[in-house]
C-alpha positions in Angstrom: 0.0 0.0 0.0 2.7 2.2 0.7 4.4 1.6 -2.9 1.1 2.0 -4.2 0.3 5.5 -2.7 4.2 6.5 -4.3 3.2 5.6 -7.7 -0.1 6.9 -7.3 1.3 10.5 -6.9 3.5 9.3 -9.8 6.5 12.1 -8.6 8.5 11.7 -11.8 5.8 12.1 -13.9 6.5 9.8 -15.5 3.5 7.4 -16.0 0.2 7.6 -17.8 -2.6 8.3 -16.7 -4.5 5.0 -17.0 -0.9 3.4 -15.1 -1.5 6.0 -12.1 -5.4 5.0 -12.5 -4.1 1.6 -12.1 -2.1 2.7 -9.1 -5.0 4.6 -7.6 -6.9 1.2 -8.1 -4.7 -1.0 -6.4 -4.4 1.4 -3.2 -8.1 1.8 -2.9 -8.3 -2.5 -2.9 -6.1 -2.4 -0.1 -7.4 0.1 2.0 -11.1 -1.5 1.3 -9.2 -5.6 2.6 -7.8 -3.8 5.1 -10.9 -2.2 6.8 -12.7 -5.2 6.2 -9.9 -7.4 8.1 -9.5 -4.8 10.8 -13.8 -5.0 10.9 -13.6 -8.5 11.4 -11.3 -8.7 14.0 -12.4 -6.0 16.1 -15.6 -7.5 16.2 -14.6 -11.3 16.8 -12.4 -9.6 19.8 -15.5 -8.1 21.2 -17.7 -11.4 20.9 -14.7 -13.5 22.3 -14.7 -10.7 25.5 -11.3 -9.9 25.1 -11.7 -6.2 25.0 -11.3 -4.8 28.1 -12.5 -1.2 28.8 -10.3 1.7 30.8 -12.7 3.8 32.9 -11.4 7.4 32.7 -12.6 10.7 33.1 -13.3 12.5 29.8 -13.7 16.3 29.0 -16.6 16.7 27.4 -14.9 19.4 25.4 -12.0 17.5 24.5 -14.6 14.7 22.6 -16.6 18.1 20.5 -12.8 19.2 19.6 -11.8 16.2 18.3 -14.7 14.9 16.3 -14.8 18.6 14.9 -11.3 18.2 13.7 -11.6 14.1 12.2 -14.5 15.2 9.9 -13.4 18.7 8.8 -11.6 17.9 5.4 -15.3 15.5 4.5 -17.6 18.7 5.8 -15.5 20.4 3.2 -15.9 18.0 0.5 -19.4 17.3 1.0 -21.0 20.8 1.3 -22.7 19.4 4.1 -23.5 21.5 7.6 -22.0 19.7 10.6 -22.7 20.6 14.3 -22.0 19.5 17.5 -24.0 20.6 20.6 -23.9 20.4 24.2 -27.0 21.1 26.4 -26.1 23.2 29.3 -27.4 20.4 32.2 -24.3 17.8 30.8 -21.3 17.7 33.1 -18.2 18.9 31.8 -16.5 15.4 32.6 -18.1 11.9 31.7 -16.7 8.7 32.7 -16.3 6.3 30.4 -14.0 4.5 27.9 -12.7 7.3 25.8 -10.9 5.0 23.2 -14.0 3.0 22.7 -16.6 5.9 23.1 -14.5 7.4 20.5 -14.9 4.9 18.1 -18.9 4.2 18.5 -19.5 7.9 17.5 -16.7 8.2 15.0 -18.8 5.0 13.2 -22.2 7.0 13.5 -20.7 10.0 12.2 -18.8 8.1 9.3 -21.9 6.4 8.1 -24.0 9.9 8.5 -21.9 11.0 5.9 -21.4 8.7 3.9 -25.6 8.3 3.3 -25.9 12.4 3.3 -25.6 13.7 -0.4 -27.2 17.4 1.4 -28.8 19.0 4.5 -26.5 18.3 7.2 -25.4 16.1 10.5 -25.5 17.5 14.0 -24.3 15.8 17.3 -26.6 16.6 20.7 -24.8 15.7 24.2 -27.6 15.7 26.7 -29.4 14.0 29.4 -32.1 11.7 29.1 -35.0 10.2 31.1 -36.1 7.2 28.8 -35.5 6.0 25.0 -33.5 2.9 25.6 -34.8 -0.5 25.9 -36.4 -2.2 29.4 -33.7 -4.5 29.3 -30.7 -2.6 30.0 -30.4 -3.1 33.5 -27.0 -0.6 33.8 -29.2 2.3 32.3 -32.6 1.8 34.2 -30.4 1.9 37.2 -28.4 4.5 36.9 -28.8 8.1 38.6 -28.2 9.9 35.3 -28.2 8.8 31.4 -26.0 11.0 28.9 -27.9 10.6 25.3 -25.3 12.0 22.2 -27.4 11.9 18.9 -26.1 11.8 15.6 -28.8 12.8 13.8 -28.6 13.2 9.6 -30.7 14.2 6.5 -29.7 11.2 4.6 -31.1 8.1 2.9 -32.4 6.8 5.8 -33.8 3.0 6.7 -36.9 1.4 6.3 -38.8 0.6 9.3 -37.8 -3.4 8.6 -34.4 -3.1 7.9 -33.7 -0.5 11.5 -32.6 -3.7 14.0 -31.2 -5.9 10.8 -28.2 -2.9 10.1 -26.8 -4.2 13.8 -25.8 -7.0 12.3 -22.9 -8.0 11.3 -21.9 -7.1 6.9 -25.6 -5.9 7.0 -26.5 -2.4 4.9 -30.2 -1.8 4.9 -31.7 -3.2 2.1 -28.4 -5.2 1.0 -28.4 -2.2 -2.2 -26.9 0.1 -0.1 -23.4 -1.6 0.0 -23.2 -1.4 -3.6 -24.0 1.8 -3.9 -22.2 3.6 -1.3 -19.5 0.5 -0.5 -18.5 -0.1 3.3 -18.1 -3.8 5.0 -21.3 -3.7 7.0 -19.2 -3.9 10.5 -19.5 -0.3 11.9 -22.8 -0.9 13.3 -22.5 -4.5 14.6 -19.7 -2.8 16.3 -20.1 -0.1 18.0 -23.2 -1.9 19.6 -21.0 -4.5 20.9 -18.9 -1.3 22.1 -22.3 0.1 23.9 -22.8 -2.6 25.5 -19.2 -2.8 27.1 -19.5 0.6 28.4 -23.2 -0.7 30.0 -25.0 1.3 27.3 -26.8 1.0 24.1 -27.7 2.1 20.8 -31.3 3.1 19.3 -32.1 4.5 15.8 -34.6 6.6 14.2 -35.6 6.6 10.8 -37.5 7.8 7.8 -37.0 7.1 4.6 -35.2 9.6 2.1 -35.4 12.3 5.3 -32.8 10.8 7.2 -31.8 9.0 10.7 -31.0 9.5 14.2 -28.6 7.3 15.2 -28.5 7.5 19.9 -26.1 6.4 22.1 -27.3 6.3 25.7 -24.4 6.0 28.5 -24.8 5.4 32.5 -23.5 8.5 33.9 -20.9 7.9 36.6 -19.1 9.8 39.4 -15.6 10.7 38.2 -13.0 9.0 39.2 -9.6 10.3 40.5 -7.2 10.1 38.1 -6.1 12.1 34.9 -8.5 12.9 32.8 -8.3 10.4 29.2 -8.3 12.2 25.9 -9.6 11.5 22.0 -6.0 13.3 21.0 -3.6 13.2 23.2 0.0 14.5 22.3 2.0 12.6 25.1 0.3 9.1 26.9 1.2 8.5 30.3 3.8 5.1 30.9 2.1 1.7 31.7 2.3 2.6 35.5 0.7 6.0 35.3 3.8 8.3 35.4 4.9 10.3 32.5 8.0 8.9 30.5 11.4 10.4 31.3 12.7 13.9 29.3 15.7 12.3 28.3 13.7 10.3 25.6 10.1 12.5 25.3 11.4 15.0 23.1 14.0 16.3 20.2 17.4 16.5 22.1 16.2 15.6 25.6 13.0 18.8 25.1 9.3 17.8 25.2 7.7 18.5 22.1 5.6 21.2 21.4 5.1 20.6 17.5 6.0 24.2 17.0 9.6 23.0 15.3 7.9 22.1 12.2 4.6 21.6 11.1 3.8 19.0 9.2 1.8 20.7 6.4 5.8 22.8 5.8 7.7 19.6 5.1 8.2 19.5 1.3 11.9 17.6 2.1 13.6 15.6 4.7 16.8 17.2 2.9 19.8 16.5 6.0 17.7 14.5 7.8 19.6 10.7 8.6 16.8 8.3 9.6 17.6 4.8 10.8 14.7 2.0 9.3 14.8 -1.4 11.7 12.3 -3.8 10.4 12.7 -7.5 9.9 11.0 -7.7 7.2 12.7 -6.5 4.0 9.5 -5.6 2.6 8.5 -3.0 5.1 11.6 -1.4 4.7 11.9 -1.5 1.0 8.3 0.6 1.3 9.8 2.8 3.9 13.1 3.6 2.4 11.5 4.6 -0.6 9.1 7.0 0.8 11.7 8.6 2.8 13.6 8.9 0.0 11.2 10.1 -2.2 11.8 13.4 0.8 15.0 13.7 0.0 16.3 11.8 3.4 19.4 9.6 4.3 18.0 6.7 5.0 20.2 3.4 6.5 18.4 0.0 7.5 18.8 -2.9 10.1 17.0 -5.7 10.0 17.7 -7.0 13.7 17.7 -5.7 17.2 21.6 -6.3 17.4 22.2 -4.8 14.1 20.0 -1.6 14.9 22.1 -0.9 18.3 25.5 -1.8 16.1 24.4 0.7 13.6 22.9 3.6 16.2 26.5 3.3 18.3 28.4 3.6 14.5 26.3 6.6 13.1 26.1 9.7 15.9 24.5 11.4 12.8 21.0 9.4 13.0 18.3 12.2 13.5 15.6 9.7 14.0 14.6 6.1 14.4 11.9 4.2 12.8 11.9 0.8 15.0 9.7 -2.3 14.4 8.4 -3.9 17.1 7.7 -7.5 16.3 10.7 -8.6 15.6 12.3 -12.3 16.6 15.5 -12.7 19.0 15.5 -9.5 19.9 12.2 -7.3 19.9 11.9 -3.5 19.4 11.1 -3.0 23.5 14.2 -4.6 24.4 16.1 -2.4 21.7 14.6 0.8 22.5 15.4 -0.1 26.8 19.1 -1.0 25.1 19.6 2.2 23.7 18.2 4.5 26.5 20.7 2.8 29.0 23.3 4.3 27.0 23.6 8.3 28.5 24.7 9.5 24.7 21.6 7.9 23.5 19.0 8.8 25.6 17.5 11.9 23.9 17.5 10.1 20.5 14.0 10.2 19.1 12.6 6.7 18.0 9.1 6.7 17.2 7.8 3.0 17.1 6.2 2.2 14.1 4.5 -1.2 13.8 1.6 -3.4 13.2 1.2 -4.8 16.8 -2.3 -2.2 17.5 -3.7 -3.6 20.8 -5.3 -1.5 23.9 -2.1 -0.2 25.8 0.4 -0.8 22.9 1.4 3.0 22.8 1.7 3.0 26.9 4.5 0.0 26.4 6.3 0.9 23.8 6.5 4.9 25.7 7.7 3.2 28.8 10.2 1.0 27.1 11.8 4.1 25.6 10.0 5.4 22.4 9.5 8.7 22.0 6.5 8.4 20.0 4.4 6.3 18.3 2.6 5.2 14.8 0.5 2.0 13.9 1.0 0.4 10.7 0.1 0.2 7.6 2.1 3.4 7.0 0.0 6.6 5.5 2.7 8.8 4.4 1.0 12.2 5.4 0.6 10.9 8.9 3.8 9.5 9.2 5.8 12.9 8.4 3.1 14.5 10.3 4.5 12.2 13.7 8.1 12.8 12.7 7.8 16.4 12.3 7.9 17.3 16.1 11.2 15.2 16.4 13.2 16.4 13.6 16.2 19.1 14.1 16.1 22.1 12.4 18.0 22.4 9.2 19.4 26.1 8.7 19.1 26.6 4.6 16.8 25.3 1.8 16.3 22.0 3.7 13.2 22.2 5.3 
């Protein structure tokens, strides 16, 4: 996918248009088998109960901020009116699962979108006193019930398809799917999702005037601890504490993404990045991307080899370090490097495949500095580096 995306831009100019068509064609297959993988396995994770939730307190604010921000550049490109409102009876804080909360509405919003061609979608946070079903023990019980709404001017759903779309590759009708594409898995789970977080899901529709799509939560008393966030810059260690200056920032300073912003990288001219991956693929893809900026880019394909080649090259600006990798894994290179004082502010953002609940926490408290899930979009990738790079007097950057 990452090869693809390179020839898709075609930066020579040097291909047709029908071979960049091609290109464009190829990516888009990917990205579809890779949602519908990641679909699958979230949701046999879910049915299995191996997802666990992390009860935190969560800014109310911090959730309209973010969501605001994930579905700008598609408000843009739709023409659409988008809105988020908070009644003024909702606590500032909610306790919940902001990871997973974050997801269920990120789903609604997605599919209120994608089955809006005009009007618009609008978000209400605000207390309720009925609307879910008799059976939901958690909610019938509970002191307080926060309702969020997605509410669109869409397609909508026939009365006897509105409890069918919970299930799992199910689009309304079954015409839907080919029409406006999408694996069917959103739905199926974010209700599992709801019902981890001792909530649920309703909908409301009409057809061709649109749906409204509510989650209802148990409100609970906040607990006493730091408050979880839908975009954090910096995530605590595994034990709660923050991770250690010496490896949190460029040169042993915490990053305030002021250095460079990610939209003013045109080259990575100067910039000497180190690639460890074990597989030979993933750093073929990587090496030319980073070339592609203009950057020095060396490899290692082994733990050993990576700490070898950081002690031999005092010029590395930044790491890119696999995680999954046999004899000797990327945590136990990373906790390697840091015990070495001329080392320690090094950034090395971990950059792998391995996307389980805590992963980030680990790989921050064995010594990354940062950290980016695979399968590798270049815009976001520069966009993680850009906080960790030096700054290049001249044309550079």
């Amino acid at each position: 996918m990452i090869l693809a995306e390179q020839l898709e831009d075609d930066p020579d100019n040097n291909m047709s248009d029908t071979q960049v068509e091609y290109a464009s064609v190829i990516l888009s297959s990917g990205k579809d088998l890779l949602t519908l993988l990641n679909g699958i396995l979230e949701l046999a994770k879910v049915e299995s109960g191996t997802v666990t939730v992390e009860m935190t307190d969560v800014p109310l604010h911090q959730l309209r901020r973010s969501l605001m921000r994930d579905f700008e550049q598609v408000v843009e490109s739709k023409g659409l009116g988008f809105s988020i409102e908070m009644a003024h009876d909702v606590p500032e804080t909610i306790v919940t699962d902001s990871q997973r909360l974050g997801q269920i509405l990120k789903n609604l919003l997605a599919n209120a979108f994608k089955f809006t061609e005009r009007g618009e979608v609008q978000m209400k946070v605000g207390l309720a006193a009925d609307g879910w079903g008799a059976e939901a023990a958690a909610l019938n019980e509970a002191s307080s019930v926060l309702a969020i709404s997605v509410r669109d001017t869409g397609i909508g759903i026939d009365k006897e398809h509105e409890q069918r779309i919970f299930e799992a590759f199910v689009q309304g009708d079954g015409t839907t799917a080919r029409l406006y594409g999408g694996t069917g898995l959103g739905l199926s789970i974010s209700r599992e999702l709801a019902g981890l977080l001792d909530g649920e899901i309703t909908v409301r529709s009409v057809p061709d005037h649109g749906s409204t799509f509510t989650v209802f939560l148990p409100l609970r008393t906040p607990v006493a601890a730091e408050p979880g966030s839908f975009s954090a810059d910096l995530t605590p260690a595994a034990d709660g504490t923050e991770p250690p200056v010496a490896w949190v920032g460029p040169r042993g300073q915490l990053p305030t993404g002021s250095q460079q912003h990610p939209d003013e990288i045109r080259s990575l001219e100067g910039i000497n990045v180190l690639v460890v991956d074990d597989d030979f693929r993933n750093v073929f893809a990587l090496t030319a991307l980073l070339e592609r900026c203009d950057a020095e880019v060396t490899s290692a394909e082994n733990g050993p080899d990576a700490i070898a080649a950081i002690k031999q090259m005092p010029n590395v600006d930044v790491v890119l370090m696999d995680i999954m990798m046999p004899v000797m894994d990327g945590y136990a290179v990373m906790r390697t490097v840091r015990a070495l004082d001329e080392f320690k502010s090094l950034p090395i953002i971990a950059v792998t495949a391995k996307v389980v609940a805590g992963e980030r926490d680990r790989c921050l408290a064995a010594g990354a500095s940062d950290y980016f899930p695979k399968p590798v979009n270049t815009a976001e990738l520069l966009a993680v580096m850009a906080p960790w790079l030096p700054v290049r007097t001249g044309p550079a950057l």
